[in-house]
Kinemage of the C-alpha trace (Angstrom):
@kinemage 1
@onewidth
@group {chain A} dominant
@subgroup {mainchain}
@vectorlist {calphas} color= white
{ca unk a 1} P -29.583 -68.968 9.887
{ca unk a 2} L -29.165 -71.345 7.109
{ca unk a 3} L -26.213 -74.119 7.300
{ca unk a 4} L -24.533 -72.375 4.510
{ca unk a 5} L -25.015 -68.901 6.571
{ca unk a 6} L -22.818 -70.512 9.255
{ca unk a 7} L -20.419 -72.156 6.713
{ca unk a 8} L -19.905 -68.564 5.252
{ca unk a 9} L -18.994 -66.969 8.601
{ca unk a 10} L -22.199 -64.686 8.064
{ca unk a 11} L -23.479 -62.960 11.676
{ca unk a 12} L -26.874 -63.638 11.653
{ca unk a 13} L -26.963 -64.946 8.369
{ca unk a 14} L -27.185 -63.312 4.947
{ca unk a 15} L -29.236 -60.399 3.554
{ca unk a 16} L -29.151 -58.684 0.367
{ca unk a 17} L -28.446 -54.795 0.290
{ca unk a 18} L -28.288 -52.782 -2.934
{ca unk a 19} L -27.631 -56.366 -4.589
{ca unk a 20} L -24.626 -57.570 -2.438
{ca unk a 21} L -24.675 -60.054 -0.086
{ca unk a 22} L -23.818 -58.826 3.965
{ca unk a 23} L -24.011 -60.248 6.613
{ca unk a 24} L -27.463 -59.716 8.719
{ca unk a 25} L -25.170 -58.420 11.508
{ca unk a 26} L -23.171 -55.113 10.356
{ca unk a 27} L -21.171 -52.373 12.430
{ca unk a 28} L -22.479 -48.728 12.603
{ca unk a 29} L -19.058 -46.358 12.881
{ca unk a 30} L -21.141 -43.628 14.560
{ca unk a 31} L -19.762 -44.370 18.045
{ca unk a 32} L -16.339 -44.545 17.092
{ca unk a 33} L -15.508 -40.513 17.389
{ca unk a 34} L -15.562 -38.745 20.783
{ca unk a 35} L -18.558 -37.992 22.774
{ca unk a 36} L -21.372 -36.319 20.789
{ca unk a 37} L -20.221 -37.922 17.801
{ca unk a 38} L -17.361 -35.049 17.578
{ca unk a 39} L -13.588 -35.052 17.509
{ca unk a 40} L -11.406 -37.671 18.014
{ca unk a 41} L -11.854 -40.895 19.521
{ca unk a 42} L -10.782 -41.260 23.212
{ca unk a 43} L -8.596 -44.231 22.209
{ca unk a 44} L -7.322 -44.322 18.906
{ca unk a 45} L -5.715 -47.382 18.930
{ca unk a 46} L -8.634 -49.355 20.461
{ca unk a 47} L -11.034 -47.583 17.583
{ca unk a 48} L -8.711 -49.375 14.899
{ca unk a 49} L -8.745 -52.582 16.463
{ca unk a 50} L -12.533 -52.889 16.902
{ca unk a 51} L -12.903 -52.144 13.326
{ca unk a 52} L -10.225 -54.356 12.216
{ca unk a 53} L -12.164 -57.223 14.448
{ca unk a 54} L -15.415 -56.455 13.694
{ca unk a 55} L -14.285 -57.441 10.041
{ca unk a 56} L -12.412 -60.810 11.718
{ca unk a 57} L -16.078 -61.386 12.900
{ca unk a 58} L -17.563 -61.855 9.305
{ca unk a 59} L -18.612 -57.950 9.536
{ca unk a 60} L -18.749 -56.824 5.629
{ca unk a 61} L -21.489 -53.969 5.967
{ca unk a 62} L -20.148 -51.046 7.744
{ca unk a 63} L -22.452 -47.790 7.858
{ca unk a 64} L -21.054 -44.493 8.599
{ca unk a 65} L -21.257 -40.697 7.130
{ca unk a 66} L -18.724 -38.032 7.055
{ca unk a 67} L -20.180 -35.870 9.457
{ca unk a 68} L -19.629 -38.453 12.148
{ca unk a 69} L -16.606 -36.477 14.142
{ca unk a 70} L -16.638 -34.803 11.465
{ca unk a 71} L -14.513 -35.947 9.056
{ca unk a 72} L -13.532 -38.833 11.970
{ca unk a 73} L -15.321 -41.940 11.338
{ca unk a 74} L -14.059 -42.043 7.709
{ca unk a 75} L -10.791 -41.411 8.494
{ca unk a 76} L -10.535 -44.173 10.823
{ca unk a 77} L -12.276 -46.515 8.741
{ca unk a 78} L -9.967 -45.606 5.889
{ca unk a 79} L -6.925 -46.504 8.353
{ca unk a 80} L -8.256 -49.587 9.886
{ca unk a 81} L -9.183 -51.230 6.958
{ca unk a 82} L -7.548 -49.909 3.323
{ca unk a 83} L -7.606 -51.923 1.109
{ca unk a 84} L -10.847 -52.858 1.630
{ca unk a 85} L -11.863 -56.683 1.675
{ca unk a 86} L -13.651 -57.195 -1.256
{ca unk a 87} L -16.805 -58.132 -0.035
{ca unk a 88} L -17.021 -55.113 2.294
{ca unk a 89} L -19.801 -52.925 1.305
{ca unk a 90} L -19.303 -49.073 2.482
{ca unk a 91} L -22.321 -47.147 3.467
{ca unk a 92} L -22.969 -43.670 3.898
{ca unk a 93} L -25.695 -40.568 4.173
{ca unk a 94} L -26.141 -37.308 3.150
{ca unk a 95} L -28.295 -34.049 4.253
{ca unk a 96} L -26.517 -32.726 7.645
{ca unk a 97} L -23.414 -31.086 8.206
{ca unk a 98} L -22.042 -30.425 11.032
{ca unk a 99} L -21.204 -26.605 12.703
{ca unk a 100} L -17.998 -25.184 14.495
{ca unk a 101} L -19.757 -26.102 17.741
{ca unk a 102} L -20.411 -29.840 16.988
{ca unk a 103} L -24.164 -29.159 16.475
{ca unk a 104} L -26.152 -31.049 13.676
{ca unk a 105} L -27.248 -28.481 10.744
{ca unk a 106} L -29.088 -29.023 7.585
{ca unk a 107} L -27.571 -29.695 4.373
{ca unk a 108} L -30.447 -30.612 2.096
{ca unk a 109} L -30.092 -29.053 -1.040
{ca unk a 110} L -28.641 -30.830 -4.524
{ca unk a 111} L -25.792 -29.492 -4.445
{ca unk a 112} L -24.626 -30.126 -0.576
{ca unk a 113} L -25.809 -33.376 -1.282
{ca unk a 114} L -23.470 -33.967 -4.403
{ca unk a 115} L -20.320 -32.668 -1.638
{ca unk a 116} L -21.202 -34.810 0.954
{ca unk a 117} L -21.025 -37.830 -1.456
{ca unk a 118} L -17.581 -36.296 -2.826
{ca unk a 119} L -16.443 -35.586 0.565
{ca unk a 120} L -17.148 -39.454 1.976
{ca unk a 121} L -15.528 -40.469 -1.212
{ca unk a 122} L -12.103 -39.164 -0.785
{ca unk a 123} L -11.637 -39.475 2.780
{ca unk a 124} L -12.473 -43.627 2.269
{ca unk a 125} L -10.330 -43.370 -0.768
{ca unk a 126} L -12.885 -45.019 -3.289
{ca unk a 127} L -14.752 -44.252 -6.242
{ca unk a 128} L -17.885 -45.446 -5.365
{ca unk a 129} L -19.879 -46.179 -2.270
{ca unk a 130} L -22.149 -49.040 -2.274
{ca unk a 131} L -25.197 -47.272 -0.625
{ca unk a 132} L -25.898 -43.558 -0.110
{ca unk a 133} L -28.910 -42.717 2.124
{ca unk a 134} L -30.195 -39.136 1.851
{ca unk a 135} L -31.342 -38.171 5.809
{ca unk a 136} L -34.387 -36.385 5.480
{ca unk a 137} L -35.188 -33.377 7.912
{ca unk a 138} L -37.882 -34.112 11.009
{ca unk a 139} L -40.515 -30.727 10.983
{ca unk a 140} L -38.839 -28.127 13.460
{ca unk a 141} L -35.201 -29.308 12.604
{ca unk a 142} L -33.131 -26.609 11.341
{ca unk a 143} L -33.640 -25.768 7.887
{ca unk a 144} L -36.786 -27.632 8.322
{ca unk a 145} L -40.405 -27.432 7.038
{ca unk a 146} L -43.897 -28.649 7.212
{ca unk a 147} L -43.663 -32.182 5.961
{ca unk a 148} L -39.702 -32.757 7.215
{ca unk a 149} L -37.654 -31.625 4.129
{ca unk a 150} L -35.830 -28.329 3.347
{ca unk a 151} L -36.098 -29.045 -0.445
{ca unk a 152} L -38.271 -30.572 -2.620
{ca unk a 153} L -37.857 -34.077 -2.433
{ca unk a 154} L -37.770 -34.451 -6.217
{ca unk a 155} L -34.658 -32.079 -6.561
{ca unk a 156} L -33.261 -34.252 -3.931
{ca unk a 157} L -33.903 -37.589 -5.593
{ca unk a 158} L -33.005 -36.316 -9.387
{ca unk a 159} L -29.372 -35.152 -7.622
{ca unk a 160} L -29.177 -39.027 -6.181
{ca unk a 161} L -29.931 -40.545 -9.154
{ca unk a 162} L -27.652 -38.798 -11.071
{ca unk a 163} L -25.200 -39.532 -8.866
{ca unk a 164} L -25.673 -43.407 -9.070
{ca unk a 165} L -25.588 -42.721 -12.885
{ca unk a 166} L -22.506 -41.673 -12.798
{ca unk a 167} L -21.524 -44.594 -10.786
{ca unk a 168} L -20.321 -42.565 -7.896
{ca unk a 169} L -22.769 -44.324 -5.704
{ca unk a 170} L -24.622 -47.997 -6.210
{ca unk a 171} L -27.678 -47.627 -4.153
{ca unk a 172} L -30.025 -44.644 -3.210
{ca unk a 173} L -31.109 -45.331 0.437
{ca unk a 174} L -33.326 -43.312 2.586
{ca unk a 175} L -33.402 -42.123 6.012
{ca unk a 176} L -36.083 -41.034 8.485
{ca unk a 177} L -38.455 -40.634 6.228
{ca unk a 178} L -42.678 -41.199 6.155
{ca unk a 179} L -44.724 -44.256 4.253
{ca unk a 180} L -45.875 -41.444 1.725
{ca unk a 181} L -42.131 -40.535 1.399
{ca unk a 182} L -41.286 -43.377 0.530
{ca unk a 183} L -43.981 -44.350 -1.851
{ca unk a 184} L -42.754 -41.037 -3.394
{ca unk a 185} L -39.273 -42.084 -3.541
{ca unk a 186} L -39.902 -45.938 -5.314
{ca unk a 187} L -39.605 -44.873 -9.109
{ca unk a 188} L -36.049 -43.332 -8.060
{ca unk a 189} L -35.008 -47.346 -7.247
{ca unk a 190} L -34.321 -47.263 -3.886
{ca unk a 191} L -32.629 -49.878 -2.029
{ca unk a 192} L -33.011 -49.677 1.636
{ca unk a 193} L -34.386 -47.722 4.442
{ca unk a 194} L -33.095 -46.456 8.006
{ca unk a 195} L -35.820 -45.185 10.109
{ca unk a 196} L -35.856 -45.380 14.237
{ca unk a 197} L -37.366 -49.033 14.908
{ca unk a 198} L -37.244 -51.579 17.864
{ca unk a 199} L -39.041 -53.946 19.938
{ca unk a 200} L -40.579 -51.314 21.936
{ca unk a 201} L -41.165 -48.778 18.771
{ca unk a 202} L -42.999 -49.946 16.289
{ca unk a 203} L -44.155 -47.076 14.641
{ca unk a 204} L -42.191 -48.185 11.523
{ca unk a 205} L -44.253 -51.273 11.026
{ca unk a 206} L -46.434 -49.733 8.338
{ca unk a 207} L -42.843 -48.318 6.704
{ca unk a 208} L -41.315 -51.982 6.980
{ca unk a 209} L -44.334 -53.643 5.044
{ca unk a 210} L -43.734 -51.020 2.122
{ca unk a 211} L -40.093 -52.754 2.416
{ca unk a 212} L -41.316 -56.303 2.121
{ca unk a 213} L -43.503 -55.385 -0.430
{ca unk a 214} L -40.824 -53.825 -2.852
{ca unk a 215} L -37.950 -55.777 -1.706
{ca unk a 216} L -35.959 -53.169 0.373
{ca unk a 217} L -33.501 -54.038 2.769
{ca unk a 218} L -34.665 -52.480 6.533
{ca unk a 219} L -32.061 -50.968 8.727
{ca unk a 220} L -33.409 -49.698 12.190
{ca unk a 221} L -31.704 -47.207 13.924
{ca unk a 222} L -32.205 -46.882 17.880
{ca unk a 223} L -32.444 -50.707 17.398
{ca unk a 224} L -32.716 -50.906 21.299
{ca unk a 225} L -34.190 -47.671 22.092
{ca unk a 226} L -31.819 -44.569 23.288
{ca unk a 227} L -31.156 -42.161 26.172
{ca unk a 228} L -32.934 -39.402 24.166
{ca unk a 229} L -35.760 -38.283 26.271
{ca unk a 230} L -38.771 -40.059 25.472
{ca unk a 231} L -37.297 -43.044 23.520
{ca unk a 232} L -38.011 -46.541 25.217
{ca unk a 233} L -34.522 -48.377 26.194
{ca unk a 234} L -35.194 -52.037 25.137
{ca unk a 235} L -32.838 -53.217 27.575
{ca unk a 236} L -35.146 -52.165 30.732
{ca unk a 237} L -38.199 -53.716 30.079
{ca unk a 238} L -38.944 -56.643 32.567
{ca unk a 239} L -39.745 -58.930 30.011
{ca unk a 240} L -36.362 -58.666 27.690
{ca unk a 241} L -34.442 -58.424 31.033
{ca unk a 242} L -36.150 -62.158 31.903
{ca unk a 243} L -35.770 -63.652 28.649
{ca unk a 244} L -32.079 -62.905 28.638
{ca unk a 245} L -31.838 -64.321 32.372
{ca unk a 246} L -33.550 -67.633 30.636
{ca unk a 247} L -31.655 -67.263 27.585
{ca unk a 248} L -28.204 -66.800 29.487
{ca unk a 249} L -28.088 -63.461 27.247
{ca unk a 250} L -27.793 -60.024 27.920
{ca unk a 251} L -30.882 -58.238 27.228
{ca unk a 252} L -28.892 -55.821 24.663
{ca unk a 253} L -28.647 -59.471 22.797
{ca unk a 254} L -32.646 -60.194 23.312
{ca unk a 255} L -33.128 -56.820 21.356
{ca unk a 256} L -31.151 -57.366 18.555
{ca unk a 257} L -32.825 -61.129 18.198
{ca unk a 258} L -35.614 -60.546 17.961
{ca unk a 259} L -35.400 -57.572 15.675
{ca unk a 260} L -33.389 -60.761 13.038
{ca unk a 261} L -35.821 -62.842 13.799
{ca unk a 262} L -38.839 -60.429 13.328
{ca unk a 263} L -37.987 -60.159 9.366
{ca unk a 264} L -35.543 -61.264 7.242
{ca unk a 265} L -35.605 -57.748 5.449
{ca unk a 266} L -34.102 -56.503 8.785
{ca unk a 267} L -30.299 -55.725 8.770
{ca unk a 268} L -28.508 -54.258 11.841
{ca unk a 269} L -25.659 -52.174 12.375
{ca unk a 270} L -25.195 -51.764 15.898
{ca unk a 271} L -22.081 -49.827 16.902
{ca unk a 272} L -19.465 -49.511 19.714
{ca unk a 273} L -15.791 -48.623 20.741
{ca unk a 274} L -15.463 -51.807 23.188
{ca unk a 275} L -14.068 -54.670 21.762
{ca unk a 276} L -16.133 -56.523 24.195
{ca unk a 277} L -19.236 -54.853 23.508
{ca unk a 278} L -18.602 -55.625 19.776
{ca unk a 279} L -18.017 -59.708 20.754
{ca unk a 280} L -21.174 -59.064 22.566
{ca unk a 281} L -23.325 -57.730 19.643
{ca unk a 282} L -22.018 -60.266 16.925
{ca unk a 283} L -22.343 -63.077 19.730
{ca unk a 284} L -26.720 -61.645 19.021
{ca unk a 285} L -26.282 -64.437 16.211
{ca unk a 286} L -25.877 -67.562 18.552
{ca unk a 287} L -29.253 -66.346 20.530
{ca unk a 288} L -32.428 -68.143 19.218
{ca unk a 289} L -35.688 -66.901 20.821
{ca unk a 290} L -38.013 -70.008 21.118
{ca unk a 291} L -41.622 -69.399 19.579
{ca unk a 292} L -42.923 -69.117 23.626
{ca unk a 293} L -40.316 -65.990 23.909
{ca unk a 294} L -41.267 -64.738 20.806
{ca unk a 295} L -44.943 -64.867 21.763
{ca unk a 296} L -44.164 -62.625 24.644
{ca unk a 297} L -41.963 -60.194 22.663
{ca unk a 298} L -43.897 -59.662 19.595
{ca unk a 299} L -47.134 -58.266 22.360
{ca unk a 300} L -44.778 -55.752 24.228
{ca unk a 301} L -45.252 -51.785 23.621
{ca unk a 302} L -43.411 -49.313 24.971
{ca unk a 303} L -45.971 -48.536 28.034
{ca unk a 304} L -45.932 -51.950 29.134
């Protein structure tokens, strides 16, 4: 973090997303609604307040999508926070839905794309949102295929673009997507990626190089692993849990770090419903891994 960084009130410093400035330390709004992402928030009034301090905290990159709740998320973001700060940049994605049930369905085609944009639009009450990424289907996911889309990509990206053209949207991002995907994607202008990425899973190394190579902005989600089966929680391993006890951090803290100090490109949106969780994850900034910690981290896989 640069002097000016800290003079700006930046959390974690300053990256560049879609051409505006954010803070290296965002909020993700998926937590906020109630359990499995669906219906309302447990606490309403403690929802509103995080958001409201999370922007206190020098938060101006909030990431969120309408399906989170659905319809939730937005709705409390609009209510926290309209009229928006000036500098906050509002980020959303497209391609899922979500079913009477709560569960997660497909919604991949140009013209559910082109709804979900409208849809996040009028429930944040803007005319444009700074980023849109378009969430690309995993093989076997409903409404899935061979090579983890349910359309062709082009169709996809040609609806995006026009979209930006029409200034409804000011960056194309892109979401769990492959290298080849991505190299794909480049002529569209793409600004950013959010793919699953952490100190224990670095199968989106190859994926961030592309990014340094072309300028995008990287956004890991699962930034310290998850409770899905078979996802490595960051916060477990031995090693993170000493470095935090010799850091006087939290090994939730150690994570995030080291994912900052691993590559500038690297923006985080970690999320949460605690205001003392948030003070915890925007506190990430004041940890500095020495280059003896960093040694250690940088040769941990998830088997260790």
């Amino acid at each position: 973090m640069t002097a000016a960084d800290q003079r700006d009130g930046a959390p974690g410093g300053t990256g560049v997303l879609a051409g505006r400035p954010v803070a290296r330390i965002g909020f993700g709004a998926m937590q906020l609604p109630g359990p499995g992402v669906w219906g309302p928030p447990r606490d309403r009034h403690a929802a509103l307040a995080v958001l409201r301090r999370a922007v206190e905290l020098g938060v101006n990159h909030i990431d969120t999508a309408q399906y989170y709740g659905p319809d939730v998320a937005n709705e409390l973001i609009h209510a926290a926070l309209h009229p928006y700060p000036e500098n906050l940049v509002l980020v959303s994605k497209v391609g899922g839905e979500r079913d009477a049930q709560g569960g997660w369905i497909a919604a991949q085609r140009p013209e559910q794309l082109r709804a979900g944009v409208e849809a996040n639009l009028r429930s944040l009450a803007v005319e444009r949102l700074d980023v849109v990424n378009l969430r690309l289907l995993d093989p076997g996911e409903e409404g899935g295929e061979p090579g983890g889309q349910a359309v062709d990509l082009d169709s996809q990206l040609d609806e995006m673009v026009a979209l930006r053209d029409q200034g409804k949207i000011g960056g194309i991002g892109m979401s769990n997507i492959t290298v080849d995907q991505l190299r794909h994607a480049l002529p569209a202008g793409i600004a950013c990626v959010q793919n699953a990425y952490s100190l224990l899973d670095r199968s989106g190394e190859p994926l961030l190089d592309l990014c340094r190579e072309h300028g995008l902005a990287w956004v890991p989600y699962f930034p310290l692993g998850s409770a899905f089966p078979g996802v490595a929680k960051v916060t477990e391993h031995p090693a993170v849990v000493a470095a935090a006890t010799a850091l006087g951090a939290t090994p939730a803290q150690v994570g995030l770090a080291w994912l900052l100090a691993h590559d500038p490109r690297v923006l985080l949106i970690p999320g949460t419903s605690s205001l003392a969780h948030l003070a915890d994850n925007m506190a990430t900034a004041n940890v500095h891994l020495d280059p003896e910690t960093m040694d250690v981290l940088d040769g941990l896989v998830a088997d260790d």
